[in-house]
C-alpha positions as CSV (number, residue, x, y, z in Angstrom):
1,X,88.5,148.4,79.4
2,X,90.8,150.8,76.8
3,X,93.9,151.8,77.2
4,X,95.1,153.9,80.0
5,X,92.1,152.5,82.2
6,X,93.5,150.7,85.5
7,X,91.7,147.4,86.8
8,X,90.9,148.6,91.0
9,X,93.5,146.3,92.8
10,X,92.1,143.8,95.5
11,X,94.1,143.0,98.5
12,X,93.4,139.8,100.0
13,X,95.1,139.3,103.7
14,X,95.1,135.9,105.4
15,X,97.2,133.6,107.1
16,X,99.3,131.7,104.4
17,X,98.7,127.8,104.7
18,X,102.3,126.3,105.9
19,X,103.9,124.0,103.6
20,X,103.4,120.6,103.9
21,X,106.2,118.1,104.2
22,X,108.6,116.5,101.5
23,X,108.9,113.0,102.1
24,X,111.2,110.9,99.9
25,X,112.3,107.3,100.1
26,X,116.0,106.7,99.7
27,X,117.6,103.2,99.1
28,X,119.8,102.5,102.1
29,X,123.8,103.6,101.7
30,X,126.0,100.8,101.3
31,X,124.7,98.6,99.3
32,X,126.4,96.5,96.8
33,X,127.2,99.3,94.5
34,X,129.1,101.7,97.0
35,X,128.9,104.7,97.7
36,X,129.5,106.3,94.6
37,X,126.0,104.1,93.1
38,X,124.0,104.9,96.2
39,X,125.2,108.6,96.0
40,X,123.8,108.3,92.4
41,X,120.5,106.6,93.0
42,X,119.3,108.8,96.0
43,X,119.8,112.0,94.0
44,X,117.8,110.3,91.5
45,X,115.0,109.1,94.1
46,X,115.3,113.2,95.1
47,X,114.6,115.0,91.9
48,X,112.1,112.1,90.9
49,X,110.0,113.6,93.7
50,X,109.7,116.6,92.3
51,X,109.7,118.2,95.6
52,X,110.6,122.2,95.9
53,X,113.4,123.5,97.6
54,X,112.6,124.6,100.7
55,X,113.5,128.5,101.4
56,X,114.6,129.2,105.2
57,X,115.2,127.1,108.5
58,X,114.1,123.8,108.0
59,X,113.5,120.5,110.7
60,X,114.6,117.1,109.1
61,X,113.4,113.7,110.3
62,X,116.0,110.5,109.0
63,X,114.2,107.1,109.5
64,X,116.8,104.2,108.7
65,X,116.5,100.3,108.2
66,X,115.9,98.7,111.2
67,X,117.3,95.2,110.6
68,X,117.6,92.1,112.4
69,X,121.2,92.7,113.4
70,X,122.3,95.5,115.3
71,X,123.5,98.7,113.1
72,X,126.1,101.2,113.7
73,X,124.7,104.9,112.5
74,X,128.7,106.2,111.5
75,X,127.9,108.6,108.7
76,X,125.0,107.6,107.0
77,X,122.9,111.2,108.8
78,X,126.2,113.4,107.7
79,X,125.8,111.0,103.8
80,X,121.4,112.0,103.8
81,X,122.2,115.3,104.8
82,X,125.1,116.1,102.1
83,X,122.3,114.5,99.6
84,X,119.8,117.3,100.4
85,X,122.3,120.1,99.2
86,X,123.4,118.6,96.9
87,X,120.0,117.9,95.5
88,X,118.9,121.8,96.4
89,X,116.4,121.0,99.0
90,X,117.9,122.8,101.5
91,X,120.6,125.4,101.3
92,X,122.7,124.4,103.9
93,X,122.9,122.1,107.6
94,X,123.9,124.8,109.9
95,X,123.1,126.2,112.9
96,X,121.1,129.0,110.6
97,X,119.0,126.6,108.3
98,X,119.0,123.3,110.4
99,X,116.6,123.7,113.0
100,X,116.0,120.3,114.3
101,X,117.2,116.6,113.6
102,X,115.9,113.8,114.0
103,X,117.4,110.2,113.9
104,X,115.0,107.1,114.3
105,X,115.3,103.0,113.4
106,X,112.4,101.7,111.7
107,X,109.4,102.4,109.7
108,X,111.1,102.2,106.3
109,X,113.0,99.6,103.6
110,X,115.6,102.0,103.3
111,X,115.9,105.5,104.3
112,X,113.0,107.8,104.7
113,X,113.3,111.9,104.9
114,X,110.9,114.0,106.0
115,X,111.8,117.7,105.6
116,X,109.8,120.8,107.2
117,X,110.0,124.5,107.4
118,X,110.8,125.4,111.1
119,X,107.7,126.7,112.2
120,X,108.9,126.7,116.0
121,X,111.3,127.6,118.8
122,X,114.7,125.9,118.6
123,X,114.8,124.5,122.3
């Protein structure tokens, strides 16, 4: 084709595919380092991942240590979520952006975060 001659435009429509989710292993907080070293190492653990920010209202799932003593859960959700704007995952944890949270014991060495877009109705 020469110049001034226009390629016909084609329109594709479909459902977009939605976004899987980021999951990232984080050490646990309050290890021998502090808080300053965990602080440090799960930012690290989060851009490592390489995972993309995530534009809009979001649903985040924290899985922490279960141990073999009992565990008080204090800050450590408030610490995780901090992390995740800090790191740029998500722009912020209120009521606009932070859909849904979820708290669970088990299933991981340290902390586990799962992140989603909000695909549903806040109940």
């Amino acid at each position: 084709m020469g110049w001034g001659m226009r390629r016909p435009v084609e329109i594709r429509r479909g459902r977009i595919a939605p976004r899987a989710p980021a999951i990232v292993e984080l050490p646990l907080p309050g290890g021998d380092g502090g808080e300053s070293t965990w602080w440090e190492a799960a930012r690290c653990a989060i851009l490592n991942s390489r995972v993309r920010p995530f534009a809009g209202p979001v649903e985040v799932s924290l899985y922490f240590r279960e141990g073999k003593r009992a565990r008080v859960i204090g800050g450590l959700p408030n610490a995780c979520l901090q992390l995740l704007i800090a790191a740029r995952l998500s722009a912020a944890v209120d009521s606009r952006v932070l859909k849904r949270l979820t708290l669970a014991w088990g299933g991981t060495e340290g902390v586990r975060v799962e992140i989603r877009s909000f695909e549903g109705v806040a109940k």
